[in-house]
C-alpha positions in Angstrom: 20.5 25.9 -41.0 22.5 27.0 -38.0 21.8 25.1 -35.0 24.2 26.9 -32.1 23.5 24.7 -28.6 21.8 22.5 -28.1 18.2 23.2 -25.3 17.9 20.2 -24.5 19.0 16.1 -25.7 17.9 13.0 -25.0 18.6 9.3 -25.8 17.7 9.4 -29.7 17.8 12.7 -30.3 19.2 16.4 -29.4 16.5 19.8 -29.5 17.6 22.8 -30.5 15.6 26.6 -31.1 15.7 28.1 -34.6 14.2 30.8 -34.8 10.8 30.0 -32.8 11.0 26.9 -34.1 12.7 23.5 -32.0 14.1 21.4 -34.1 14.9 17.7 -33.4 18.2 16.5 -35.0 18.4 12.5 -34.3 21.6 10.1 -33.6 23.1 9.3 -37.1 22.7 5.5 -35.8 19.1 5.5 -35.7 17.1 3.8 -39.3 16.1 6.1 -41.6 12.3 7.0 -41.5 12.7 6.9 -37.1 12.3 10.9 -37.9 9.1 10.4 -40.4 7.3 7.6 -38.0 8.0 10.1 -35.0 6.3 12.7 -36.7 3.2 10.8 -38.0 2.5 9.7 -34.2 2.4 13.6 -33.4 0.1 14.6 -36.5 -2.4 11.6 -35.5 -2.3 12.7 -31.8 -2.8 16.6 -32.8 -5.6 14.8 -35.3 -7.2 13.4 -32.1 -7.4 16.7 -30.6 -4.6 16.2 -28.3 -2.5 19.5 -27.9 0.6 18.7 -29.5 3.5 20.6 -31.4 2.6 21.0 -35.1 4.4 19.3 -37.4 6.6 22.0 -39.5 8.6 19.4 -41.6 10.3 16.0 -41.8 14.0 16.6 -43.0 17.7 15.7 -43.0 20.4 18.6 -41.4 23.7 17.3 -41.9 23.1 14.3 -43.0 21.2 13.2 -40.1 16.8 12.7 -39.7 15.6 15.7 -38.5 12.2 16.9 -37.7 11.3 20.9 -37.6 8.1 21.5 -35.4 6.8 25.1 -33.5 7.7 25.8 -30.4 5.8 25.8 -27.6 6.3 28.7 -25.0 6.3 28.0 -21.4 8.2 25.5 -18.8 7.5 21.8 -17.6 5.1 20.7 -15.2 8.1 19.2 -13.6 10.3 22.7 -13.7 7.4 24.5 -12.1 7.2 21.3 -9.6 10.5 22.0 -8.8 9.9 25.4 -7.8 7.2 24.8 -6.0 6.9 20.9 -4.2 3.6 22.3 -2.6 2.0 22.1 -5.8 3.2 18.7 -6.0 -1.0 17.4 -6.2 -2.1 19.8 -8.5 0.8 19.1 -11.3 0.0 15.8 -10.9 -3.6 15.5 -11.2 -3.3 17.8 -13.8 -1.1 15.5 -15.7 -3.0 12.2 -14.9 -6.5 14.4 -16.4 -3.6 14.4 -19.9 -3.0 10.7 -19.8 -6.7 9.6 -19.6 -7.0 12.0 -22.3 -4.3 10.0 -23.9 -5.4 6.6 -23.7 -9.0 7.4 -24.4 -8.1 7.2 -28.2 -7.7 4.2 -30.3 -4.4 3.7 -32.1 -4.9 1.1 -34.2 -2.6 2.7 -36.9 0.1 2.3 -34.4 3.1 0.2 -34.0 1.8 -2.4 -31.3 3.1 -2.3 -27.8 3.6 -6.0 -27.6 5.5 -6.0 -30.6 7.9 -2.9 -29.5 8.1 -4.8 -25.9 9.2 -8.1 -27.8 11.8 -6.2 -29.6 13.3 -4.0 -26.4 13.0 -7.3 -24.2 15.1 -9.2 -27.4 17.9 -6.6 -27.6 18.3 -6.1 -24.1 21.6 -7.6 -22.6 21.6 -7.7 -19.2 18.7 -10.2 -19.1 19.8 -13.9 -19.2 18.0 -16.0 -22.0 16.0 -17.5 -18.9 14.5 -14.0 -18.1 14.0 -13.0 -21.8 12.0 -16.0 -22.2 10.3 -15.9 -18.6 8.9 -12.2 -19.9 8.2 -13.2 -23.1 5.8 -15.3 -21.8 4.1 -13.5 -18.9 3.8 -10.6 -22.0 2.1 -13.3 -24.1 -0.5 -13.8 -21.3 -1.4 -10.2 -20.9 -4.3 -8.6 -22.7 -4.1 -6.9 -26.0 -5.0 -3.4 -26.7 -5.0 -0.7 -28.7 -5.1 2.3 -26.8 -3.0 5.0 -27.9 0.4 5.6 -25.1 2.1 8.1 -24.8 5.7 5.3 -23.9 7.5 8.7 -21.9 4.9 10.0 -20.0 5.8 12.4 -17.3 6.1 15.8 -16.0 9.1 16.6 -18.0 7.1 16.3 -20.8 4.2 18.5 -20.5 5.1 22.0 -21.5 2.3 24.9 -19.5 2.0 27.7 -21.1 -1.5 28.9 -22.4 -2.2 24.9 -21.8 -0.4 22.2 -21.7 1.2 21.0 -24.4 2.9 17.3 -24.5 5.7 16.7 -26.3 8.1 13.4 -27.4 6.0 11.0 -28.7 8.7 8.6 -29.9 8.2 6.2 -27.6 4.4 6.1 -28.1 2.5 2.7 -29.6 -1.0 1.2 -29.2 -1.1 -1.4 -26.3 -2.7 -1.6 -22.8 -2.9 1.9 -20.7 -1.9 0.0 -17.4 1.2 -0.9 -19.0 1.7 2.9 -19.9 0.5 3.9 -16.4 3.3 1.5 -15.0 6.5 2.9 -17.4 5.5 6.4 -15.8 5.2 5.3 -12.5 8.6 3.3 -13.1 10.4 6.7 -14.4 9.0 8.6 -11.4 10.5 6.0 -8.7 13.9 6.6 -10.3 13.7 9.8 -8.6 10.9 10.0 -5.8 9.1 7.3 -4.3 7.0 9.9 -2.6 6.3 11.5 -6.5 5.6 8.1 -7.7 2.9 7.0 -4.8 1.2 10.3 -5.5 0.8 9.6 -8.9 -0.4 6.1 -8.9 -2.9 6.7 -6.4 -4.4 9.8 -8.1 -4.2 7.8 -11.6 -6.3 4.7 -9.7 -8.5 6.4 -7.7 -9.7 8.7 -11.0 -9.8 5.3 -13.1 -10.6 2.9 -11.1 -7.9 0.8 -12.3 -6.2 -1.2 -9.1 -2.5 -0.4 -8.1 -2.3 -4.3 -8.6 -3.5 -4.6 -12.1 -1.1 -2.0 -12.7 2.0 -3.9 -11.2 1.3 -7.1 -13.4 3.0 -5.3 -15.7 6.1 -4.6 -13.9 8.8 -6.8 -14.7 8.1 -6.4 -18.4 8.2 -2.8 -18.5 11.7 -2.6 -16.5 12.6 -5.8 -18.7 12.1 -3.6 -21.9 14.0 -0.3 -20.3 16.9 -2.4 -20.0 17.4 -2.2 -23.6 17.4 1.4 -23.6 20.9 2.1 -22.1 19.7 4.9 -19.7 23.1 6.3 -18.1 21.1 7.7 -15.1 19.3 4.5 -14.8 20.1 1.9 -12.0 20.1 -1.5 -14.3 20.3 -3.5 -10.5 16.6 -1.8 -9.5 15.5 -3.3 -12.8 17.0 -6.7 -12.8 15.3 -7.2 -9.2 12.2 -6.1 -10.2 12.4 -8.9 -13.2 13.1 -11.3 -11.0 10.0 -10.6 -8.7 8.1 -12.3 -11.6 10.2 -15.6 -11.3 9.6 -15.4 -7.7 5.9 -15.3 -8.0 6.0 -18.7 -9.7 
């Protein structure tokens, strides 16, 4: 198969278009079966009624995991943002309708968030051993779930074409949707405070979740994205909002 350019890459993986199809070709780091467990998140969410890419096949190009899926026509919620900041509301609200979508199903099947959490907070090298074990136990404390979340959540990935479509579920895992809520919220403040205000208060006032509940979950969520080597990502914003926690003690 003849890839050409890649459309688009991210941290595990880069997306190209074959022939109306995208195919995602993964870093030749990554364990085998990262592609097969990707894909099984997307069939279950598609299962659930969610509108996701289908599924095409799970296979190796070059040697490396690789997962063929249809392509979606259309552009982002955040490219058509971009175009248009007055529209900045209805994008939004339109995406926090998808993520209540999203959480409203059990995921039981998943890989738990506590577990994946554990693992990102454990590999991440920047925190001390003190703040590894200060997290650790605040994440211990907080409630257990198994709501389905999305782990990427944002405008970026919500494709509009005849719908919306949402894409990338590698990231996703069954854990608490406040904790979900917050890692979007977190990625949004990396760009626009303003962005990230608007979302949090559409998410709580259609919920009825408080901003507060939401923020218990802070320095465990920018804990864990420490371990994912972001490039655009300030690790100093993070490391301060870890040590909020030890300041609340």
């Amino acid at each position: 198969m003849k890839l050409g350019n890649p459309i688009a890459a991210g941290n595990t993986a880069k997306i190209y278009s074959v022939q109306n199809q995208i195919v995602k070709v993964f870093r030749k780091d990554l364990p085998d079966g990262t592609s097969s467990y990707e894909a099984e998140k997307q069939r279950y969410a598609l299962s659930k009624g969610l509108p996701v890419p289908k599924i095409i096949d799970v296979t190796k190009i070059g040697g490396r995991q690789a997962i063929i899926m249809e392509e979606i026509s259309g552009r982002t919620l955040g490219e058509r943002l971009l175009e248009n900041k007055n529209l900045a509301h209805y994008y939004m609200e339109m995406s926090v309708n998808i993520q209540q979508n999203i959480h409203g199903i059990n995921a039981d099947a998943f890989e738990p968030m506590t577990e994946k959490l554990t693992r990102q907070i454990g590999t991440a090298d920047r925190l001390s051993q003190s703040q590894k074990t200060a997290l650790l136990f605040k994440l211990s404390e907080m409630p257990v779930k198994q709501q389905l979340c999305h782990g990427d959540f944002h405008l970026f990935n919500l494709i509009m074409g005849d719908h919306v479509t949402i894409i990338d579920w590698v990231d996703a895992s069954a854990g608490d949707s406040r904790a979900d809520v917050y890692r979007t919220y977190l990625l949004y403040t990396q760009f626009s405070s303003e962005l990230a205000e608007l979302y949090l208060q559409l998410y709580c006032r259609k919920t009825g979740v408080s901003k507060e509940e939401i923020m218990e979950w802070a320095p465990i969520i920018a804990g864990a994205r420490l371990s994912e080597g972001v490039l655009t990502e300030d690790s100093g914003r993070l490391l301060k909002i870890v040590d909020e926690l030890r300041l609340k003690k």
